[in-house]
N, C-alpha and C positions, 0 to 999 in steps of 0.2 A: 395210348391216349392220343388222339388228334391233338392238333399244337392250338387251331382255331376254339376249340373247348376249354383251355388250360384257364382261361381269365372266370370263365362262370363255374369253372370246378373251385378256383381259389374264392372266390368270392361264395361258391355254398358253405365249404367248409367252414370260413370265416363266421357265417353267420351260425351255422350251425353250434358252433363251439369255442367261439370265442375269442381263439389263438391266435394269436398275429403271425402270419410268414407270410414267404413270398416265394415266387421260385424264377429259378434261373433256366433259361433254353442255352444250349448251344449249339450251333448250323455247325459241320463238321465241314460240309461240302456245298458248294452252289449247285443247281439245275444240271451245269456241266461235267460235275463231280472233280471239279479242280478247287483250291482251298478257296474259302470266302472272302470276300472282300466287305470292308464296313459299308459298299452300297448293297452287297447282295443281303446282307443281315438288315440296311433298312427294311431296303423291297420284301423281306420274306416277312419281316413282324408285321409289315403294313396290311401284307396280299391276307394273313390268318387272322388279322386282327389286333395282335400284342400291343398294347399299350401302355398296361400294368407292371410289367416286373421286365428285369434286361433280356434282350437276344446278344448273345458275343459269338464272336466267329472266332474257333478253336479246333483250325489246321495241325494245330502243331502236337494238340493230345494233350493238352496242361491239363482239363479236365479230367480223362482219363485216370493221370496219374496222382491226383489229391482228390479224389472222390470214388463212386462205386459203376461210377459211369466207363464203358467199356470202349467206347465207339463202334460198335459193332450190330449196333439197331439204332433205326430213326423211327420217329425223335428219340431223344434222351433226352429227361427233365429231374432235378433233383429240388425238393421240397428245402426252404431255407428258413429257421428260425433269426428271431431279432439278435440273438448272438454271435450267431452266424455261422452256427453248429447243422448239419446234417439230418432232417428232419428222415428223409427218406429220397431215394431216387425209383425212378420206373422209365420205359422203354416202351416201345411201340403204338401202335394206335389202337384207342378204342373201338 
């Protein structure tokens, strides 16, 4: 799934069906492939678009290890209900 598409996939579904969520990106690495920094997570939601739901920068793997997220494909996004339970995650681009 491109990361630039993620706000009008959330928003089809939404209208489609009703549900409220939202989803979470995580930048694992910047352009340089050194960990991110909170300007390179501005810079990257601004340059795809994101405006809608968080980008965080997650060097460290916390993602990883409380979700179904690997780090091991970009993007990685996981679908997030109002709970804040695990709707679904998925990986790569559309």
């Amino acid at each position: 799934m491109e990361a630039g598409s993620l706000q009008q996939e959330m928003q089809n579904f939404k209208a489609e069906t009703n549900l409220p969520f939202t989803f979470v990106f995580a930048l694992y690495e910047n352009g340089s492939h050194k960990p991110p920094t909170q300007q390179d997570v501005q810079i990257y939601a601004q340059q795809v678009g994101i405006t809608e739901f968080p980008v965080l920068a997650d060097s460290a793997g916390a993602f990883a290890n409380a979700t179904p997220m690997t780090q091991n494909a970009h993007p990685e996004v996981c679908a997030i209900a109002p709970d804040m339970t695990i709707i679904s995650c998925g990986a790569g681009h559309k």
